[in-house]
N, C-alpha and C positions, 0 to 999 in steps of 0.2 A: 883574783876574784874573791870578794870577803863570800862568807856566807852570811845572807841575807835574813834579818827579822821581818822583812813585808817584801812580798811582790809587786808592784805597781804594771799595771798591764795596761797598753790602749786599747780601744773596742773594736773600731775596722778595722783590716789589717791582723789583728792579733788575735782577738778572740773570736772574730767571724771573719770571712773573707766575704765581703761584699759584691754584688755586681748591679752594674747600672741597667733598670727596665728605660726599655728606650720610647715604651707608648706613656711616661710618667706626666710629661708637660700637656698633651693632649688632654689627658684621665683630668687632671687638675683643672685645666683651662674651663672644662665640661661642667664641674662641680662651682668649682667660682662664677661662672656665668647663672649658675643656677640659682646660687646664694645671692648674688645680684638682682634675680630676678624673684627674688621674692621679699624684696626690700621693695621693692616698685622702681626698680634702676634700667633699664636696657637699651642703653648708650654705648655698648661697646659690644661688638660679635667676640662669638669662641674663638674664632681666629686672630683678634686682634689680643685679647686675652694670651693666647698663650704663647705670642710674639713675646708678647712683655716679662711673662715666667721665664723665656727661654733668656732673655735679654739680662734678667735682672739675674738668676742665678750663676750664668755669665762672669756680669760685674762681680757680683760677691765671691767666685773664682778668682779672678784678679786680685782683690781685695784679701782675702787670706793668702795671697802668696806674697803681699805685701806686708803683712804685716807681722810675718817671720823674720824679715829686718828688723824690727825693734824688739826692745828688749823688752818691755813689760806689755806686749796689749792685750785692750779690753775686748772681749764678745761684741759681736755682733748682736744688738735687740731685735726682738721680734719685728717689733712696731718700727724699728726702723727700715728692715729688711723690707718690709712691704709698702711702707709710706715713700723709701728713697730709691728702692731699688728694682722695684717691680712696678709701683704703680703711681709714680713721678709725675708724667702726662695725664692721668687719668681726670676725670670729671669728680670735684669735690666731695660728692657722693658715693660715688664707687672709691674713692681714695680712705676717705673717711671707712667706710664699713669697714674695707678690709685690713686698717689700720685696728678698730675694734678687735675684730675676728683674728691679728695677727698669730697670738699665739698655737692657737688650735687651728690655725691654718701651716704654720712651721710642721704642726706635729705630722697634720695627713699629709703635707710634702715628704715627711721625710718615710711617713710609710710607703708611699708612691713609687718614690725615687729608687729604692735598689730591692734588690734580693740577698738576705744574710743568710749564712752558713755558718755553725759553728765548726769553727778550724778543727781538723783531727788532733785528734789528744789534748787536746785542752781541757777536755774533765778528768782526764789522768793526769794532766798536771795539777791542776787548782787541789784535786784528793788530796795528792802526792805532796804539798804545801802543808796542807792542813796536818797531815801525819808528822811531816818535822816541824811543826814548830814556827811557818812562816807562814803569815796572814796576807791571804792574795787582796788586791784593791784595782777597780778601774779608775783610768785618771783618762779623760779625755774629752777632745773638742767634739762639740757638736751643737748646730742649729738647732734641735730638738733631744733632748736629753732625756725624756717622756719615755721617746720612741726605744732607744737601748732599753729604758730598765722594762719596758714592757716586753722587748725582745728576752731579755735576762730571766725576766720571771715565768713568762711560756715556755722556756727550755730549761727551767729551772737552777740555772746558773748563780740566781741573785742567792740562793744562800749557799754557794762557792767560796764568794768574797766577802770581806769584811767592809764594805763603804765605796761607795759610786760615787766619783767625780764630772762632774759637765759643765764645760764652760759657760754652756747659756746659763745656766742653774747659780753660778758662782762670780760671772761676770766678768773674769778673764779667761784666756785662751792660751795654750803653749804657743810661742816655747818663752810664754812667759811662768818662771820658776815658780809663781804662786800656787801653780794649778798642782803642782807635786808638793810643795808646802801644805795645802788644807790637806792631801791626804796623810800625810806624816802627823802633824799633830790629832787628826782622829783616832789614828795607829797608835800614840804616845810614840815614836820612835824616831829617830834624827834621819836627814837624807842624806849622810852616811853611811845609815846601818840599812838602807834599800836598793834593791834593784830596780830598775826603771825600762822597760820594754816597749819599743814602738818601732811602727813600720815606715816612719820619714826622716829622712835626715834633717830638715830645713825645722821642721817642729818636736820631733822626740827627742832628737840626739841632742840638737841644741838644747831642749830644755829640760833633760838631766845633765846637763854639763854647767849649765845656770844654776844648778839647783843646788850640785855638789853633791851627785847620787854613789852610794858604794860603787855602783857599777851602769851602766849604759848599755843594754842590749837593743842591738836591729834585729829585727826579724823581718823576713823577704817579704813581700807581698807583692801583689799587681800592680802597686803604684811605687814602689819604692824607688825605682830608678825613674821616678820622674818626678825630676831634681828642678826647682825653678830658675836655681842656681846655688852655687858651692857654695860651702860654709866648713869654716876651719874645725869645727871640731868633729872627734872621730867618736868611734861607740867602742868601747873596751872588746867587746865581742859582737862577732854576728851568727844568728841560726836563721834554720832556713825554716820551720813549723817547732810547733809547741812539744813535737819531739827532741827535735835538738833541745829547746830551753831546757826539757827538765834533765837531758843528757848533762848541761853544763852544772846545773844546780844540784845533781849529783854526785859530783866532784867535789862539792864542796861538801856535801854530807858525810863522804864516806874519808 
């Protein structure tokens, strides 16, 4: 294990542990009928509405576990998220608005959708960085990427790290190695000289092992073992919270 010039950190998972609100599709359904209905649209009930969120988020489930097979893919767009994948069937008008409204409608999905916690010790680690000498960085996918750095800057996290990465934001998604590329070159520093930490095999481990990272850390979470299917390569190490990490990156300081 080199010791590291940057951290690269994922954000669910790693620096918060997420949980899913199960009243999220409802809550949405409510608000999109609403915005519907004040365009002069009201061709579709709440219920039929939130058939379609549950449907569409669904597919796009499917669709990221698909697309950790290849080797370089793109994000998901907004506009497309909502034109193909939620509101496909809809009436031209209500496809249209919320084709408009895509993006700031990703964003209140994704406030909706869970509850974050930042992970214990994780601002004793990011400190514990900063004092030796290594610039922490998030690198990670997400539909709304808004949504983190607004999480970031309310818990004050965003000046922890040195540069936020999000695939909506950048246009690819792991475990295509690009997403660990833009953050290296804003670091100055080779993917090499970093450690790369995430809680999935199919998207982290694969894509520091594309990348060519010093090192490849797992770290456990709620979804880690659920695997969509195997993938050959392995993470140099694994901790179980951001206490182990800074236990390993320890070793290498002293």
């Amino acid at each position: 294990m080199i010791t590291p010039k940057a951290l690269l950190l994922d954000f669910g998972g790693v620096i918060v542990e997420t949980v899913k609100r199960t009243t999220w599709r409802a809550e949405l359904a409510a608000e999109l009928h609403a915005l519907l209905g004040r365009a002069g649209f009201g061709g579709l009930t709440v219920e039929e509405i939130e058939s379609d969120v549950r449907a569409g988020a669904q597919a796009d489930s499917f669709w990221k576990d698909s697309t950790s097979r290849q080797y370089a893919p793109e994000e998901m767009t907004h506009r497309r998220f909502w034109a193909e994948f939620v509101a496909t069937d809809w009436p031209e008008q209500a496809r249209a608005l919320v084709t408009a409204e895509a993006t700031p409608l990703c964003r209140r999905m994704g406030e909706l959708r869970s509850r974050r916690e930042v992970r214990d010790g994780m601002k004793e680690l990011l400190a514990a960085c900063w004092e030796h000498g290594v610039r922490p960085a998030v690198v990670s996918n997400a539909l709304s990427g808004a949504v983190h750095r607004d999480f970031m800057a309310a818990t004050g996290l965003d000046h922890l790290v040195a540069v936020q990465v999000y695939s909506d934001e950048v246009g690819v998604r792991k475990p295509n190695p690009e997403m660990i590329m833009i953050a290296c070159r804003a670091l100055g520093v080779e993917a090499e000289q970093v450690w790369y930490v995430g809680d999935n095999h199919d998207r982290d481990v694969v894509c520091g092992a594309r990348a060519g990272v010093g090192a490849s850390v797992l770290m456990r979470s709620r979804s880690t073992e659920e695997i969509p299917y195997r993938v050959r390569q392995e993470p140099h190490a694994t901790v179980d919270d951001p206490h182990g990490l800074l236990n390993l990156l320890e070793r290498t300081w002293t």
